[in-house]
BABA-177045 format. One line per 10 residues: number of its first residue (from 1); for each residue y, z, x of C-alpha. Coordinates in steps of 0.25 Angstrom, whole numbers, plus 5000, padded with zeros to 4 digits. Each point is the difference from the previous one (the first is absolute). Layout:
BEGIN
NUM> Y/Z/X  ...
***
This chain:
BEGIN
1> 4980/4959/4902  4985/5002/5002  5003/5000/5016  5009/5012/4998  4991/5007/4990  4989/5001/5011  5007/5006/5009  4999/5012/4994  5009/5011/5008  5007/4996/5007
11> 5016/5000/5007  5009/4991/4998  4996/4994/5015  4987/4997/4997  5006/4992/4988  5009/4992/5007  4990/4996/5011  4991/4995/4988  5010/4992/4996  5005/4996/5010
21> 4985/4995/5004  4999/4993/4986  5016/4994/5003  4994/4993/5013  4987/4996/4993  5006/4993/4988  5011/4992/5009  4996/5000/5013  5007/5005/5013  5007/4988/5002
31> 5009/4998/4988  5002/5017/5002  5005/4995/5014  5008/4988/4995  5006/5008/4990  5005/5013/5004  5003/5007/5014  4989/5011/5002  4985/4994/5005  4990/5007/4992
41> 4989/5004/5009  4988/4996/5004  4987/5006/4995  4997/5012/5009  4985/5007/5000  4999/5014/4991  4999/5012/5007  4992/5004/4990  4987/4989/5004  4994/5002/5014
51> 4994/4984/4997  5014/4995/4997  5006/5007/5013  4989/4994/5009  4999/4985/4993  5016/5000/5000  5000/5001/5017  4986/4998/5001  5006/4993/5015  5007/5011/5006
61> 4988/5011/4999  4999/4998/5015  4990/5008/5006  4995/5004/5014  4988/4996/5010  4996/5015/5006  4993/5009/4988  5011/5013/4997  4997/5013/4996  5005/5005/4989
71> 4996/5011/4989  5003/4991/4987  4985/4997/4995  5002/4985/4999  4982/5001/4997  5004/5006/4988  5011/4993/4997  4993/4987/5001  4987/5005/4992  5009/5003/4989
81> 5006/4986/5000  4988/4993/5001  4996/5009/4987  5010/4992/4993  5002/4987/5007  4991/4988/4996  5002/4994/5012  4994/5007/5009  4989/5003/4992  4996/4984/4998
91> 5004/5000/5017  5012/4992/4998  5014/4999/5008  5009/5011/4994  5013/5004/5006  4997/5015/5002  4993/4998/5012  5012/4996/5007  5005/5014/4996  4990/5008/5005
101> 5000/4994/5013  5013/5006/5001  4996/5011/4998  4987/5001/5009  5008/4992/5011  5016/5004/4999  5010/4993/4991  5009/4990/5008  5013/4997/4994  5000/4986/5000
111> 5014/4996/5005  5008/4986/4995  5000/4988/5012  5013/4996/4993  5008/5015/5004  5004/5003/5011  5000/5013/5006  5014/5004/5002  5005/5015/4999  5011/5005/4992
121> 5005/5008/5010  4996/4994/5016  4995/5011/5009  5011/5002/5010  4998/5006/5014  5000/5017/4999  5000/4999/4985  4990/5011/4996  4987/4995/4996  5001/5008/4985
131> 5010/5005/4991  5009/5009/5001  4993/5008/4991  4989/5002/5008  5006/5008/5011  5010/5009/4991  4987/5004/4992  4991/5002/5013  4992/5010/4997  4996/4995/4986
141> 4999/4986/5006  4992/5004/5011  4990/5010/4989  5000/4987/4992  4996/4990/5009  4989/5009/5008  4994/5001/4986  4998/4984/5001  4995/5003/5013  4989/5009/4997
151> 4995/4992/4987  4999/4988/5010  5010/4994/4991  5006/4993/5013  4996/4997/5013  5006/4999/5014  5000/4984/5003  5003/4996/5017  5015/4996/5003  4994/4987/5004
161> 4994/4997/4987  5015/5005/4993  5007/4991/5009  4991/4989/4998  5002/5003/4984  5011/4989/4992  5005/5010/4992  5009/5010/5004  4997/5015/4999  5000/5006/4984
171> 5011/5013/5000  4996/5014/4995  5008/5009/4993  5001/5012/4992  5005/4999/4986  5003/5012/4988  4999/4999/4987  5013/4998/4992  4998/5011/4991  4998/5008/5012
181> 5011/4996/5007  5009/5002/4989  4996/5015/4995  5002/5005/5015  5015/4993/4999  5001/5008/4988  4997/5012/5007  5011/4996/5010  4988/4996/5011  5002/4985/5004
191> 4987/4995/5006  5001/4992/5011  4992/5006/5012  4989/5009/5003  5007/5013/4999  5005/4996/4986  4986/4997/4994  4996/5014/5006  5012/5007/4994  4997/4994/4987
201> 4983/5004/5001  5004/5014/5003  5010/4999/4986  4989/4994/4993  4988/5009/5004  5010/5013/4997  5000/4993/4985  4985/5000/5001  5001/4985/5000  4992/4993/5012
211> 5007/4990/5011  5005/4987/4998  4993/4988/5002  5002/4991/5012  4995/4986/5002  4996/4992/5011  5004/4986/4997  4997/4988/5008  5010/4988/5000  4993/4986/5001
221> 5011/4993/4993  5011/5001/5012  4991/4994/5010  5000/4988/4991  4984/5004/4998  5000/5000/4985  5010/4986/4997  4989/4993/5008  4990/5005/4990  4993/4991/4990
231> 5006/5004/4986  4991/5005/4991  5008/5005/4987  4993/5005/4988  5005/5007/4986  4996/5016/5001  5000/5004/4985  4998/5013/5003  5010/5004/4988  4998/4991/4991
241> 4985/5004/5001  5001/5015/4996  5008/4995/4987  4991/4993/4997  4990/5012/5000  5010/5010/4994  4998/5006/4986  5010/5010/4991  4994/5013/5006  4992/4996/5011
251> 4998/5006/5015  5001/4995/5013  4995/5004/5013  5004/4996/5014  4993/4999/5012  5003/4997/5016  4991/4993/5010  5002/5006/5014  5005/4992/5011  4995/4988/4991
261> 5005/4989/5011  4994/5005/5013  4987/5001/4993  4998/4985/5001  5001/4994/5016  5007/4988/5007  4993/4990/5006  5002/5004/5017  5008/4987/5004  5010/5007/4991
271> 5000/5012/5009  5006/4991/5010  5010/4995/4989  5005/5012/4993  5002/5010/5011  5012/5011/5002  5006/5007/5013  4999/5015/5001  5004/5005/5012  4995/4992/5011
281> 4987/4996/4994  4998/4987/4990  4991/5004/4988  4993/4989/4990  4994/5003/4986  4989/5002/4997  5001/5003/4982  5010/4993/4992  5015/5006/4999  5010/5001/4991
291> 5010/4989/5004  4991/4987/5001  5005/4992/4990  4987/4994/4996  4992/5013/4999  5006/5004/4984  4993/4988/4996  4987/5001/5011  4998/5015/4996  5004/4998/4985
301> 4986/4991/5000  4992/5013/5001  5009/5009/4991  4997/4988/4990  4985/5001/5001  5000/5014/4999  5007/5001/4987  4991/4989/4993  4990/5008/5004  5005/5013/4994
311> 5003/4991/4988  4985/4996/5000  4996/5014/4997  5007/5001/4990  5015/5006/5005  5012/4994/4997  5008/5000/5011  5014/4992/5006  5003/5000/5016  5009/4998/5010
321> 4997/4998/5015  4993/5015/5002  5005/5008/4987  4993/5000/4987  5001/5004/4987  4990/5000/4988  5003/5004/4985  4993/5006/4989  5000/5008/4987  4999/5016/5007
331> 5003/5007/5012  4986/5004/5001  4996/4984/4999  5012/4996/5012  4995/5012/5010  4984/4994/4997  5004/4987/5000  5009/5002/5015  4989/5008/5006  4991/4987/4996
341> 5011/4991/5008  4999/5008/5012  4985/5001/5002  5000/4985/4998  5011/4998/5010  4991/5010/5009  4989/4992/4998  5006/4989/5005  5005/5007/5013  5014/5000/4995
351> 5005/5017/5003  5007/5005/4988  5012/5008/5001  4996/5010/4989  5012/5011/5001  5008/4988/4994  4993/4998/4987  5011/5002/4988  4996/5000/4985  5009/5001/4990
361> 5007/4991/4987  5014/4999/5009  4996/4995/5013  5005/4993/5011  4996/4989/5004  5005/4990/5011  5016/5006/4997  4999/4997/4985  4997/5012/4989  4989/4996/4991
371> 5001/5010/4987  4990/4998/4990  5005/5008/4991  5013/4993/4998  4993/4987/5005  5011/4996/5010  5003/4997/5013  5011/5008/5009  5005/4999/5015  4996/5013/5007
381> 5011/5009/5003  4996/5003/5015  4999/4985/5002  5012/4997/4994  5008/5009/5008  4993/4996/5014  5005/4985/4997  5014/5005/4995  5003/5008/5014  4995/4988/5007
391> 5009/4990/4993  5011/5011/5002  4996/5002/5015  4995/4988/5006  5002/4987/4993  5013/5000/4991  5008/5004/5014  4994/4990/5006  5005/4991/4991  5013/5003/4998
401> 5003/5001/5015  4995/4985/5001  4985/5001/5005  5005/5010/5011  4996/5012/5006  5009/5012/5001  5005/4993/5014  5002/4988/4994  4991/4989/5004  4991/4992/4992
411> 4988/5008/4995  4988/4995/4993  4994/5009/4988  4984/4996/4995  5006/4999/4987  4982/4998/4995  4997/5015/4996  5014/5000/4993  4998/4987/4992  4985/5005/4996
421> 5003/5012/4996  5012/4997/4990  4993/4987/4996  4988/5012/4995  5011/5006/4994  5004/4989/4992  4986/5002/4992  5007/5012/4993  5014/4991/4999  5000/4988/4996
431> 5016/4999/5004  4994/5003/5014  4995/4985/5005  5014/4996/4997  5006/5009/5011  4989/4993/5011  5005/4986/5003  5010/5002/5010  4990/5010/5009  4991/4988/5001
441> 5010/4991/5005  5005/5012/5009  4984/5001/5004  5000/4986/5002  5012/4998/5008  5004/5012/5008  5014/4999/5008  5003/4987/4995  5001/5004/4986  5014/4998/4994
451> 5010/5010/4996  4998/4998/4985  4987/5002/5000  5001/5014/5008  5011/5005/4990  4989/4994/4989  4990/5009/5007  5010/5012/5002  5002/5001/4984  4986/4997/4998
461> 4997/5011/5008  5009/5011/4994  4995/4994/4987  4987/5004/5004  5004/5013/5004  5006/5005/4987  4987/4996/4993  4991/5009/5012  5011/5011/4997  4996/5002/4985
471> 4985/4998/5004  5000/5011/5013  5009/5009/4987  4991/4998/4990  5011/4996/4990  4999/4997/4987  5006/4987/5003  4988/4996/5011  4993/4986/4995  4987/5003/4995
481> 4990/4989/4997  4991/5000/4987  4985/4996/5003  4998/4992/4987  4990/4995/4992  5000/4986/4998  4990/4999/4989  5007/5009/4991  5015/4992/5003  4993/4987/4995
491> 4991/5007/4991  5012/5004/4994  4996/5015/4998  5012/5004/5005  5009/4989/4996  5008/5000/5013  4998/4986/5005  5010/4991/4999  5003/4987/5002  5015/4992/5003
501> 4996/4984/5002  5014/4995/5007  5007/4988/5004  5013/4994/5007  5007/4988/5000  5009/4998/5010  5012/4991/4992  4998/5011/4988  4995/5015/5002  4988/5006/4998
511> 4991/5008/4986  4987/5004/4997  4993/5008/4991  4992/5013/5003  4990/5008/4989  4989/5007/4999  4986/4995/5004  4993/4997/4987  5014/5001/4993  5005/4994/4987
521> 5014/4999/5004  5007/4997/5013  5016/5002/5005  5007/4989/5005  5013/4998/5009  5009/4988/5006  5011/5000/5008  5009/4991/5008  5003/5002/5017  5012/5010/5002
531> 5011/4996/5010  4992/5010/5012  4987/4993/4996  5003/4986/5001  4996/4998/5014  4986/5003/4993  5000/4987/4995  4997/4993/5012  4988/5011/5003  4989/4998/4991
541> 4993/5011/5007  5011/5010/4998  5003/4995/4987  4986/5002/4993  5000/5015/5006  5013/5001/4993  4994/4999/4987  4988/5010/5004  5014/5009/5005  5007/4998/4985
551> 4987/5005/4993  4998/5014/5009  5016/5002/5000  5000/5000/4985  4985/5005/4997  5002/5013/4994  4984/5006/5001  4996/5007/5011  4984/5001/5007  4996/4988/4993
561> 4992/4988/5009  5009/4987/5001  4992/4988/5001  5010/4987/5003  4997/4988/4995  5007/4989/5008  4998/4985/5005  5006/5003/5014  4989/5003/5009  5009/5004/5012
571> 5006/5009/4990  4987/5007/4997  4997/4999/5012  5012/5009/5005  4997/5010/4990  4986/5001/5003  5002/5001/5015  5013/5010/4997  5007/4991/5010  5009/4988/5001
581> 5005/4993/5012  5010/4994/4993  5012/5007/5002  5007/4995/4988  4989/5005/4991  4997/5012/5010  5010/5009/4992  4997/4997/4986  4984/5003/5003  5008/5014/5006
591> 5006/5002/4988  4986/4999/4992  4993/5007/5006  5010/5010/5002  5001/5003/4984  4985/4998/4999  4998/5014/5007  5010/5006/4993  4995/4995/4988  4986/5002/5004
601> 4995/4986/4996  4989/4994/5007  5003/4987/5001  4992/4986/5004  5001/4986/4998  4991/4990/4995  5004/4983/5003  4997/4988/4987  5003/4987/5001  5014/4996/4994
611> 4992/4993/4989  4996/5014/4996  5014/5007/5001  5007/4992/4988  5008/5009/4995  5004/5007/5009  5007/4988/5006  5005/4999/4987  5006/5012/5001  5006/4998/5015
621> 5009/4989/4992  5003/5005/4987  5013/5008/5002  5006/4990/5009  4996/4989/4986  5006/5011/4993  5015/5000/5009  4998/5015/5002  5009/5006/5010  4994/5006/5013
631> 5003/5013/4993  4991/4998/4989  4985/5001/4997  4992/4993/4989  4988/5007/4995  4992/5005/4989  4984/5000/4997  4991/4990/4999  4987/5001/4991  4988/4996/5008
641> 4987/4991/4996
***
């Protein structure tokens, strides 16, 4: 209970993830192994602490021979640090210097001598160097990628040294905005070429509204470049962060860095390496790109420095990659207080993209609604409705015609944006985790995944598009998220924490008793296996999750947190995670979380030993003693202390 308290605000996300950290620290990850069927995690470094992102891959900062120019202050940057950091003032070995040698000599991805380089698609004779994109938007292609060549962003590179390179060229492309995409659909333009987008920017500039955004992306994953990669994961807490920072009332204010990856440079062996055909000529880069898959967490080291030192003067602000936000009590305070973010950022040599700084009590922020008034979270409606039409349009087809194109031979989707971004849904609906399982094993195994696990996916899939549906709406059945305040639930200010300690026995039934935190009086039920649950019997897993199933099916309160008490540690587990691989247990976990958002209960779990769970193991035999039928319950109230 004290853990909870002091975590203040907070979602029901960062609730589960400190409990589930306190689950793996009191049992250790091998019993959680042993016992269940989902892995917890390994610790990953904080987004948040630019000393745990470097310590955590201290090893793969590679770095260059040959000095680099560049127009981040790295002087500055290491001054500041060595302000703060006594190990540099006493002289001694600390780890920073690694990081600004990649900055002053290139960063070198440090790739893993057990992965091979192999593409997923091999280049075949007269296949065009870069996607089809590339060449039906030619003229934006060709604007976007002459602004790389005038910023020195990328560099031409001998065919000799392409030839002699052991990865195969990256692909270019041009991609649209979802949004975008759709609303000119909606306007009966379909964009699919040059001539369309042109259409659709006449339209928009008649509506006073200025043109469309295309992006230049660079593919470093079909060439195999980004598998060979060193991993390097890490947790970005981006979210949880701002909650943390919110109060009833407050403001927020956002701010972009500009072209915040090409500010920092590769080291030039990777020119050689990471290289792309455009017309006849072979061109290296020179800055970082989007598409490396080690450059989120590379890049992420300086957008973590710069927010501790925002913090150290005194603002408090959350981040992701190049976005932040800060809070505080007036508008007048947010607009200082972003001003101040963007001078330090320029002092740093980081350009701001100032035309994009938003202050307001609802904001956006990363696709979620932060509303301080109401103190909950919501899934943009424009977001909402991009990922609809692509479910709709791109992957539920897929699906259903077996993994095909439209001409019907096999097809590959990159099913990793799609699982992100529901998987950052699934912050606002705690139902969402449980829709996610079979997209994994689809990730995981491409063609060779079975039948029942694509029709799994296809209803997972149309599931998901129901819920996008009354999100892009606005309905009044969309989920919202309450940002709570955990010192007040266990505090009891507000009296709405409750807590339901369960058990099952797998001869008998299961019971257990739920009451108020603090509360005089608890209520009790029993009951014995049904004819349809006694397969149950022989799942202890599944079973214990069927008592947790009994207690919200029945539970009659609505916006209340739920904290389960149980002795099945892969049971917590599942319900911390919001996931199960076991497909026994899989729809019961469905079904609570299911009525959890309807109910709008928040709902975590919290592992005992048996030898602290006395009576409700009582309880799980009581109406079998008893010779109840399956039909019946046994309950009443129990007086506690």
């Amino acid at each position: 209970m004290q853990m909870i308290s002091h975590l203040g605000l907070c979602s029901v996300t960062s609730l589960r993830r400190m409990c589930r950290r306190y689950l793996s620290s009191s049992i250790g990850t091998q019993r959680l192994v042993s016992e269940g069927k989902t892995r917890p995690p390994a610790p990953k470094p904080d987004a948040n602490s630019s000393d745990e992102l470097i310590r955590g891959h201290f090893d793969k900062l590679g770095f260059g021979i040959q000095p680099v120019e560049t127009t981040i202050r790295w002087d500055r940057i290491e001054c500041l640090h060595q302000s703060r950091c006594e190990n540099c003032q006493q002289l001694r070995t600390c780890p920073y210097q690694r990081w600004f040698m990649t900055g002053r000599h290139g960063y070198q991805p440090i790739r893993d001598p057990r992965l091979q380089l192999i593409p997923l698609r091999p280049a075949r004779w007269g296949d065009p160097p870069n996607y089809t994109s590339f060449t039906a938007y030619g003229k934006y292609a060709t604007e976007e990628w002459r602004k790389l060549l005038d910023s020195g962003a990328v560099v031409e590179v001998t065919r000799e040294e392409a030839a002699n390179s052991p990865v195969e060229p990256c692909r270019l492309g041009i991609v649209l905005k979802g949004r975008d995409v759709f609303e000119a659909c909606q306007a009966g333009i379909h964009l699919v070429d040059e001539q369309s987008v042109s259409t659709w920017d006449r339209m928009r500039r008649t509506r006073g509204l200025d043109a469309i955004k295309k992006r230049l992306i660079c593919d470093a994953s079909v060439n195999g470049y980004n598998r060979s990669l060193a991993t390097v994961p890490f947790t970005a807490t981006a979210r949880s962060a701002l909650e943390a920072l919110m109060f009833k009332g407050c403001w927020m204010a956002t701010t972009d860095l500009s072209s915040f990856y090409t500010q920092s440079r590769f080291a030039h062996d990777v020119r050689k390496q990471l290289h792309v055909r455009v017309g006849e000529k072979c061109y290296g880069f020179v800055c970082c790109n989007f598409g490396t898959a080690t450059l989120p967490w590379y890049c992420g080291i300086l957008s973590a420095f710069l927010a501790e030192e925002i913090r150290a003067r005194g603002i408090p602000v959350a981040f992701y990659v190049d976005d932040f936000v800060i809070v505080a009590a007036s508008e007048e305070e947010a607009k200082r207080y972003i001003e101040l973010v963007n001078q330090i950022a320029e002092e740093l040599g980081l350009p701001v993209a100032r035309h994009k700084v938003k202050v307001a009590q609802r904001l956006t922020y990363l696709g979620i609604v932060f509303d301080s008034l109401s103190m909950t979270m919501n899934i943009d409606p424009d977001v909402a409705q991009s990922k609809h039409q692509e479910l709709q349009e791109k992957f539920v087809p897929w699906i259903r015609r077996g993994l095909c194109d439209q001409d019907g031979r096999p097809q590959i989707l990159r099913l990793d944006s799609l699982i992100g971004t529901l998987g950052w849904f699934s912050e606002v609906l705690q139902s969402g985790r449980t829709r996610l399982g079979g997209l994994y094993v689809l990730q995981k195994y491409g063609l060779d995944t079975n039948r029942s696990v694509r029709q799994r996916v296809t209803t997972d899939l149309e599931w998901w598009m129901s819920r996008l549906d009354s999100w892009r709406r606005g309905a009044v059945e969309a989920q919202t998220m309450p940002i709570i305040d955990a010192r007040e639930y266990v505090e009891g200010v507000n009296r709405r924490l409750v807590i339901v300690q369960t058990d099952a026995s797998g001869p008998d039934g299961r019971g257990g008793y739920h009451g108020t935190y603090s509360g005089e009086t608890a209520t009790y039920w029993s009951r014995t296996w049904t004819t349809q649950e006694l397969p149950l019997r022989e799942n202890s897993h599944a079973a214990e999750l069927q008592a947790l199933s009994d207690f919200v099916e029945t539970y009659d309160k609505h916006e209340q947190l739920v904290l389960w008490v149980t002795d099945s540690a892969s049971a917590a587990y599942s319900v911390l995670k919001g996931y199960t691989g076991d497909m026994a247990a899989l729809p019961i976990l469905r079904r609570i979380m299911a009525l959890a958002d309807e109910k709008q209960l928040v709902i975590t779990a919290l592992w005992v030993p048996r030898g602290r769970n006395i009576i409700a193991d009582y309880l799980s035999h009581a109406a079998s003693d008893a010779n109840l039928t399956s039909s019946s319950i046994l309950s009443g109230t129990l007086r506690m202390g």
